[in-house]
C-alpha positions in Angstrom: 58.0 -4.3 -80.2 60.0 -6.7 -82.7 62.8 -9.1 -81.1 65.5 -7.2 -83.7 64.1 -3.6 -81.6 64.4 -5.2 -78.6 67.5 -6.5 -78.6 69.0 -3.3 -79.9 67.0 -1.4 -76.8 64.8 0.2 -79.5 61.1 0.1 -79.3 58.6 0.2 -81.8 57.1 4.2 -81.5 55.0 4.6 -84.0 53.2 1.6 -82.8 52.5 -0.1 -86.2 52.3 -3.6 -84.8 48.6 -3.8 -83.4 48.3 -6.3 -81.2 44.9 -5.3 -79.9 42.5 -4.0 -81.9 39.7 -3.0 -79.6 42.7 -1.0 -77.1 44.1 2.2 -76.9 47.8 2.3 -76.8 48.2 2.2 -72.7 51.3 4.6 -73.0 49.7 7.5 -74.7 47.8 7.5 -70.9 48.8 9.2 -68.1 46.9 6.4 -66.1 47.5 3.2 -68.5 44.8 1.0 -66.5 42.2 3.9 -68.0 43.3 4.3 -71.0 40.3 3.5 -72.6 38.4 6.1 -70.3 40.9 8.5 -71.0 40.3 8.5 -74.6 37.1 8.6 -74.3 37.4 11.6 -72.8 40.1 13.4 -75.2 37.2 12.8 -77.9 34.8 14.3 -76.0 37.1 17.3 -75.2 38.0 17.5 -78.5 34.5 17.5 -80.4 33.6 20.1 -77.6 36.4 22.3 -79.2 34.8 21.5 -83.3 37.8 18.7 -83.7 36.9 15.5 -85.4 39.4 12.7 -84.3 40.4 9.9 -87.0 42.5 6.8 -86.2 45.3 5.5 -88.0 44.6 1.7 -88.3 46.9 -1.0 -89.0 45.0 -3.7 -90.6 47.2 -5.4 -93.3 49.8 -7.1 -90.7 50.0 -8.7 -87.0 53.5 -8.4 -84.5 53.8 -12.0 -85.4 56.0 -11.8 -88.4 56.9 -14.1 -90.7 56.8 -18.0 -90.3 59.9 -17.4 -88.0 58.2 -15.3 -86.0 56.4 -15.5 -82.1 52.8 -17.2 -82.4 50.8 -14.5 -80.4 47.5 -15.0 -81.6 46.3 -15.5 -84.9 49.0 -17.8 -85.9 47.9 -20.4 -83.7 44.3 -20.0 -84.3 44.1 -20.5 -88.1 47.7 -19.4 -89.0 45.8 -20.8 -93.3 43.2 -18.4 -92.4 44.4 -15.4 -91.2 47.5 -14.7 -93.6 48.2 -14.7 -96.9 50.6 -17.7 -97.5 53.1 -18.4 -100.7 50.8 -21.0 -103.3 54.2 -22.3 -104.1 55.2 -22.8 -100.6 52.6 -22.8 -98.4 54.8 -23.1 -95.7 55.7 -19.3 -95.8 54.2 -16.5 -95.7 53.5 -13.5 -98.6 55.1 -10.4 -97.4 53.2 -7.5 -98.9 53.7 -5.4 -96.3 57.5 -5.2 -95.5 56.7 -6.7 -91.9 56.8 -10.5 -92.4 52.6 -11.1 -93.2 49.9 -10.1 -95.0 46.4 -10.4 -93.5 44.1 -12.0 -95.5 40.6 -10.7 -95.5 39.1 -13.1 -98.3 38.3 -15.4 -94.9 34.9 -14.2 -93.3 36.3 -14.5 -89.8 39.1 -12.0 -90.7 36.4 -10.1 -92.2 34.1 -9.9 -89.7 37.4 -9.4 -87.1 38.1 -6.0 -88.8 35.2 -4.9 -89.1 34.1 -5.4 -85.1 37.4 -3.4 -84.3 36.3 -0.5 -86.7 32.4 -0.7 -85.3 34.0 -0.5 -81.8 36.0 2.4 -82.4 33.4 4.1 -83.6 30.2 3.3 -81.4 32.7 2.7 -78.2 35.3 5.5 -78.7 33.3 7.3 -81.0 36.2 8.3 -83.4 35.1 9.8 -86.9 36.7 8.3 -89.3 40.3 6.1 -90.3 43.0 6.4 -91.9 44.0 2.5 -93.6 47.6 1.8 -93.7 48.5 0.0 -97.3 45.1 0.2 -97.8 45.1 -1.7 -101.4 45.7 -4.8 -99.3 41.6 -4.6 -97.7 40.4 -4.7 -101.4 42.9 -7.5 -102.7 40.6 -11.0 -104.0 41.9 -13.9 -105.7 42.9 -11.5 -108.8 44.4 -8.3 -107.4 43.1 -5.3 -106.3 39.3 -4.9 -106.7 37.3 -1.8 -106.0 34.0 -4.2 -105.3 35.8 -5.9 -102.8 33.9 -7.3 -100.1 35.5 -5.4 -97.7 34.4 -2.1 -99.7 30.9 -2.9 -99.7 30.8 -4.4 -96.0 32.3 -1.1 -94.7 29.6 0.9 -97.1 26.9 -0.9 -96.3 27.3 -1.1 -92.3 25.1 1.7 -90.5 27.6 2.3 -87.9 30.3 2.9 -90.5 28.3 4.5 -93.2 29.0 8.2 -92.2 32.5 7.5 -90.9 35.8 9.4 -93.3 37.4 6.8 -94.6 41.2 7.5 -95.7 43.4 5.1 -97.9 47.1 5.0 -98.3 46.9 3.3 -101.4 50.2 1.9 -102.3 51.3 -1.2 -100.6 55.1 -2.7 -101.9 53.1 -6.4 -103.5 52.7 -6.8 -107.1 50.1 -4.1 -108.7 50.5 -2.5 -105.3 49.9 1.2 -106.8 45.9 2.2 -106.9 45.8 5.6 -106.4 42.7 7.0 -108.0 41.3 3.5 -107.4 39.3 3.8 -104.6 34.8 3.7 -104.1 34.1 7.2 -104.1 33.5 8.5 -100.9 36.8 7.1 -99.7 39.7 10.1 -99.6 43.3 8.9 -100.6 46.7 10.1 -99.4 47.9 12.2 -103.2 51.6 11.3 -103.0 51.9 12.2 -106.2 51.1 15.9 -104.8 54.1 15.4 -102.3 56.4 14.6 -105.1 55.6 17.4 -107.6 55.3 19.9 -105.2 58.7 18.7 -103.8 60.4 18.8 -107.2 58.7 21.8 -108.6 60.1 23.9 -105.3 63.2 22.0 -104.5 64.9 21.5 -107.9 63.9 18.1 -109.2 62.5 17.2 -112.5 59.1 18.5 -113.2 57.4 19.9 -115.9 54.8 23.2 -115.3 51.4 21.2 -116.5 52.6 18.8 -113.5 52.5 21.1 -110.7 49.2 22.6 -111.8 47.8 19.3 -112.2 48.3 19.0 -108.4 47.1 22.7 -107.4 43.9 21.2 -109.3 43.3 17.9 -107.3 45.0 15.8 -109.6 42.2 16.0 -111.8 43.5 13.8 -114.6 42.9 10.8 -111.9 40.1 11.7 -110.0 37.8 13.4 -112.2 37.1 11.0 -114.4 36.1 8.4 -112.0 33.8 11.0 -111.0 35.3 11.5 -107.4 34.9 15.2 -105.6 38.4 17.3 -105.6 38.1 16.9 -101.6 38.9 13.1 -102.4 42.5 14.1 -102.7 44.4 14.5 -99.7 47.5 17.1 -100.8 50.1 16.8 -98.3 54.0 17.6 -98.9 55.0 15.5 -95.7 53.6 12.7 -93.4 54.4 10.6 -90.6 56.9 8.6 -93.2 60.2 10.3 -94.7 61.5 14.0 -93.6 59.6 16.2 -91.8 59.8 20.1 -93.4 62.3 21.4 -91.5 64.9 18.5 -92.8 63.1 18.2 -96.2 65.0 21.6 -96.7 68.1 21.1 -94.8 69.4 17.5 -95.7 70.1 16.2 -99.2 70.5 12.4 -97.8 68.6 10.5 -94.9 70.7 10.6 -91.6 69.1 7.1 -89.8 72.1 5.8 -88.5 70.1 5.6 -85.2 68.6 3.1 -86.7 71.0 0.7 -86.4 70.1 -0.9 -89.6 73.5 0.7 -91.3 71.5 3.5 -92.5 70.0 1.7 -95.0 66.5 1.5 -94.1 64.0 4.7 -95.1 63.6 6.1 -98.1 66.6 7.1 -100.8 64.2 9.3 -103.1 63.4 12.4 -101.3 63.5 15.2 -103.3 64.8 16.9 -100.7 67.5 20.4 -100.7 69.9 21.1 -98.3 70.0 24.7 -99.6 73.4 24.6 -99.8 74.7 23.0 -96.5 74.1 19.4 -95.5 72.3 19.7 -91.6 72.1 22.5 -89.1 73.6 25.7 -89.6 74.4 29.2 -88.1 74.3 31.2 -91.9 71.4 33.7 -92.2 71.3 33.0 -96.1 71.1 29.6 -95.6 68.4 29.8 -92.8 66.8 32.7 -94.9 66.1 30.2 -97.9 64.9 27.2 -95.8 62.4 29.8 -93.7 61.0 30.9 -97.2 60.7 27.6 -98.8 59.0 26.4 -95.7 56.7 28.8 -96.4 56.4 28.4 -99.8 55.6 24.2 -99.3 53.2 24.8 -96.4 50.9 27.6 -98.5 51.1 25.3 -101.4 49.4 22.7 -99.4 47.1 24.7 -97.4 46.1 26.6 -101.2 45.7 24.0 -103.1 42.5 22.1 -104.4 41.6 19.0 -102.0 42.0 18.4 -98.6 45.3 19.5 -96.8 46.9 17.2 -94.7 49.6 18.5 -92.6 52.2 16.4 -90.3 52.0 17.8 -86.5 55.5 20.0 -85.8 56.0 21.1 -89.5 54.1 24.2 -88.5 56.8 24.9 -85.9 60.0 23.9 -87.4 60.4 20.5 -85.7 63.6 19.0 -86.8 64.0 15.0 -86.2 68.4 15.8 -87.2 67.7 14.1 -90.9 66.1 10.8 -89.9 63.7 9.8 -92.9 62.6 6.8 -90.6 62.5 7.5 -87.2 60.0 4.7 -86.2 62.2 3.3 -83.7 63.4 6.7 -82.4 61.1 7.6 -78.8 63.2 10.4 -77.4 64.1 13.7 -78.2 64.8 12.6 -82.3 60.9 12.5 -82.7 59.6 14.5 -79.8 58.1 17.7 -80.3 60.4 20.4 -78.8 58.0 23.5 -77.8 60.2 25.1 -76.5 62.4 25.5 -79.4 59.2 26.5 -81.7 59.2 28.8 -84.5 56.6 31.5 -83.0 56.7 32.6 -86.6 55.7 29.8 -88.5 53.2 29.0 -86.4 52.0 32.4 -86.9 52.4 32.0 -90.8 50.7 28.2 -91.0 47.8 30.0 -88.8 47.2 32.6 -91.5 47.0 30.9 -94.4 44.7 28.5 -93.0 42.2 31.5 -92.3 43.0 32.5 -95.9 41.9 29.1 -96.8 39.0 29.0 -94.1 37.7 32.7 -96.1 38.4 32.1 -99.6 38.5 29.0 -99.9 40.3 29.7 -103.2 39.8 26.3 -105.3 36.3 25.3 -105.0 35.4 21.7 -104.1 33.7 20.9 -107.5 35.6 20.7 -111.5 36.5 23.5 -113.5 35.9 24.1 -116.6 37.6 26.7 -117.5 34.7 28.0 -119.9 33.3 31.3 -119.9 29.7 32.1 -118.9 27.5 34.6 -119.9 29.8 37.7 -119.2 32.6 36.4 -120.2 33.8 35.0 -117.2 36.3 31.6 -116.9 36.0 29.8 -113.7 39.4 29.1 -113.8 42.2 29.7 -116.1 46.0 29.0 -116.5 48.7 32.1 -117.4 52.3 32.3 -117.9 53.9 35.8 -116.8 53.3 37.7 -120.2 49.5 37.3 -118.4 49.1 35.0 -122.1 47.8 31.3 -122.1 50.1 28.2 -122.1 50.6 27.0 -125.2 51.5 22.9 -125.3 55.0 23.8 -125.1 54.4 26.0 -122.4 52.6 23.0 -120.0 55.5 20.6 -120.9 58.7 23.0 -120.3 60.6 21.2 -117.5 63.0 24.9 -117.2 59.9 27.2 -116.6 58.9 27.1 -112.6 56.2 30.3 -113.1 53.1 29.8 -113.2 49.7 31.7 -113.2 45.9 30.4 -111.7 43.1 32.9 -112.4 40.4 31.9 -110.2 37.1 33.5 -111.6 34.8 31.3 -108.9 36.1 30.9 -105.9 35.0 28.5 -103.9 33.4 30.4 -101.1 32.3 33.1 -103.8 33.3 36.5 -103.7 35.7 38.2 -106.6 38.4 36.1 -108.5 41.5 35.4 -107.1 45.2 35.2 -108.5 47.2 32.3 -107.2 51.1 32.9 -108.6 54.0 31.0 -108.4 57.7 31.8 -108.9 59.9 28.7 -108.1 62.8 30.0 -110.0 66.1 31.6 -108.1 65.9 34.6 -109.9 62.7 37.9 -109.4 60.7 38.2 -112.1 58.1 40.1 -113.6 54.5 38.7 -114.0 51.4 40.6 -116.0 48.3 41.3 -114.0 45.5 40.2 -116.1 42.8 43.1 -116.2 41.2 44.6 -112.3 42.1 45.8 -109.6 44.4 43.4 -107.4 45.2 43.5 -103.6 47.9 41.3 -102.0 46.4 38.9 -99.9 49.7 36.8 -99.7 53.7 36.5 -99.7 55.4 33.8 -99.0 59.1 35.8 -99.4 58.2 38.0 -96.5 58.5 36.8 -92.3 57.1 37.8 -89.4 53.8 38.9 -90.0 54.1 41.2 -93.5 52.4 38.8 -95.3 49.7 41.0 -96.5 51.7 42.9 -98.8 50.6 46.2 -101.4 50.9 45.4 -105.2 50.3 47.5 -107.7 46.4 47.4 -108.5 47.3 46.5 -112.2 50.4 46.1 -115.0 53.2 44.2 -114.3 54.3 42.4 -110.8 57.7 42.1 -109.6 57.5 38.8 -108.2 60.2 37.7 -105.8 62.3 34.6 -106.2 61.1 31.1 -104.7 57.9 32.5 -103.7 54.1 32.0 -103.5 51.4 35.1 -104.0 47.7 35.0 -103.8 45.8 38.3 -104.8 42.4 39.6 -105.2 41.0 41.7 -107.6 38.4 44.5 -105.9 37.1 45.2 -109.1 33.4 45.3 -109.8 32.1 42.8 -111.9 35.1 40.6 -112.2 35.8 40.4 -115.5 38.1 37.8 -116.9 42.0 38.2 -118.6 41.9 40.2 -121.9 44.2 37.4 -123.2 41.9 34.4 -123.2 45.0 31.9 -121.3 44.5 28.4 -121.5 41.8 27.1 -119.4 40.2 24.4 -117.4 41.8 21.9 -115.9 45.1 21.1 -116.5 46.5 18.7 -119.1 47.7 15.2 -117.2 51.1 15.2 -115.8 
């Protein structure tokens, strides 16, 4: 825990201040002199069950701070070695991590120290994969950034690690600290760009309709041309860092006063929507909005081309009272409350993930939105006259409705129709030519999901929601129209 935590009787609970890295965290025990036998054996337990564990590793700072800070370690070892220090004063240290150091893994023994702690975890604890916090700072050389960093081809290379997942949040706050897109392929990487345009497109903020169907399509602008598989995106809408769901809809600003840091730390850019009224309420309209665009954010996730990432109590309504930053909070602020869950959500989260699990509506390859032999487009674009998107159509920041014919799913089967109404007002949408079954809508609770639609003409779609359908015709054919298609055009 930092001295500043301390001394306020905080502690550090997210535990992003490693100070072993070949030990489990001795609290997250119920015996902490086993804890490294009881891990073992949650990853046994879980693998038993068809659950792959990852670890979140920390590998970009130390607890000891900056040049001010305690000498636990490293410091006193090679304090030149191990961090990176200012060329203009060598006397301090570079902080591209917002914690007081950055590690510096240009040195061989702080090389070969990271990679021992990943080997262990994975021949000792037998963890799958990781997920690098501020990842850019692994690959960083003598010139920025490089994507043939030592590091990248140690970690490729090594037998133990070679089959491993390998997850990057690639941003750090150090100059040229944005790579997303940059990564070796094989490595996924956290999409916030995703979390932002799905966030704007449902919430109100600025975002134009080529945008949000970049991000139902992978992001395909940045990945596919560096030849990197849709899966390589990890879509998520929340993480461990900001709002969780339920606040994301309920709170226009960050409450962290608990904090004690004058509720200045977290972060001001949230694209957040209070729906009307700033924190917990008692009004059924308000509640009713939030519960729908819930909905609506978590089927956008689960739908969408990549690799969903969800944050643990979104599924369930867990509320942490507006606190964008609650690192420091270890009571009932970040603690899941069961009790309180929402039997419902759960129940929604549950089945779209089988919809996903079934369908598997985007496949895990490029589109190319060309027809083949009969005529049929693997995937194309519509706006709700069932008509392509002309130029003006991908760039209108007003329009929030949005059409994806999918002619090849990616488990096979007939085409599917993904359709989006973000606007505050129902509205009609033409069904392009079969004969369409609701599979999905996100306006409805407590089990009527599954809703009937007329099997061809014109849709009433409700306001704020999400709809996926399925034609039952036989052969698929595609839209009579010929809508704009392949992949999006770059947001």
């Amino acid at each position: 825990d930092e001295e500043r935590l301390v001394q306020a009787g905080l502690g550090n609970y997210w535990g992003y201040n490693t100070l072993g890295f070949f030990c489990p965290e001795p609290r997250y025990a119920s015996d902490p002199s086993r804890a490294r036998d009881e891990f073992r054996a949650m990853v046994r337990a879980l693998h038993a069950d068809g659950i792959e564990v990852l670890l979140d590793v920390v590998y970009n700072h130390t607890p000891e701070g900056d040049e001010r800070g305690p000498t636990l370690s490293w410091r006193g070892l090679d304090h030149r070695s191990w961090y990176r220090l200012n060329p203009a004063a060598p006397q301090h240290c570079l902080n591209w991590t917002g914690c007081g150091n950055t590690v510096d893994l240009r040195h061989p023994r702080v090389m070969q120290h990271v990679m021992d702690s990943l080997r262990y975890w994975v021949e000792v604890m037998h963890v799958d994969g990781f997920r690098f916090d501020l990842a850019p700072i692994l690959g960083r050389g003598d010139d920025g950034f490089d994507v043939r960093h030592a590091f990248f081809q140690s970690v490729a290379q090594d037998p133990v690690l070679a089959g491993a997942k390998l997850i990057s949040e690639p941003l750090y706050i150090g100059p040229d600290g944005y790579r997303m897109g940059q990564f070796p392929r094989g490595w996924a990487e956290w999409n916030d760009r995703f979390r932002d345009t799905a966030r704007a497109f449902w919430l109100g903020g600025d975002c134009t309709r080529g945008e949000f169907a970049q991000r139902l399509a992978a992001s395909s602008a940045i990945f596919q041309p560096r030849h990197r598989p849709p899966s390589e995106s990890i879509n998520y809408i929340v993480s461990h860092d900001g709002f969780c769901l339920h606040d994301l809809v309920s709170y226009d600003l960050r409450h962290n006063e608990a904090n004690l840091e004058g509720n200045r730390d977290g972060h001001g850019h949230n694209l957040s929507w209070n729906c009307g009224w700033e924190g917990e309420t008692g009004d059924p309209q308000v509640l009713a909005l939030r519960a729908r665009l819930k909905r609506a954010l978590l089927a956008t996730t689960l739908l969408a081309q990549g690799t969903p990432m969800l944050a643990a109590g979104d599924e369930l309504g867990h509320t942490q009272g507006g606190n964008n930053n609650p690192y420091c909070q270890d009571n009932p602020t970040t603690w899941i409350d069961w009790a309180r869950a929402d039997t419902s959500l759960i129940d929604f989260t549950a089945y779209v993930v089988s919809l996903r699990q079934t369908l598997q509506p985007f496949a895990d390859r490029w589109y190319t939105g060309l027809p083949n032999a009969r005529g049929l487009h693997d995937l194309s674009w519509m706006r709700r006259t069932g008509q392509g998107l002309t130029p003006e159509d991908w760039s209108s920041r007003m329009s929030r409705i949005l059409g994806a014919w999918i002619g090849s799913p990616g488990a096979g089967g007939p085409p599917l129709l993904l359709l989006v109404n973000a606007r505050d007002f129902d509205a009609t949408f033409q069904l392009p030519p079969g004969r369409w079954q609701g599979l999905l809508d996100t306006t409805e609770a407590d089990g009527r999901w599954r809703v009937p639609v007329p099997a061809h003409g014109e849709l009433m779609m409700r306001s704020r929601s999400l709809m996926l359908l399925q034609d039952s015709a036989s052969p698929p054919r595609a839209p009579a129209s010929a809508p704009a298609s392949g992949p999006p055009p770059a947001g």
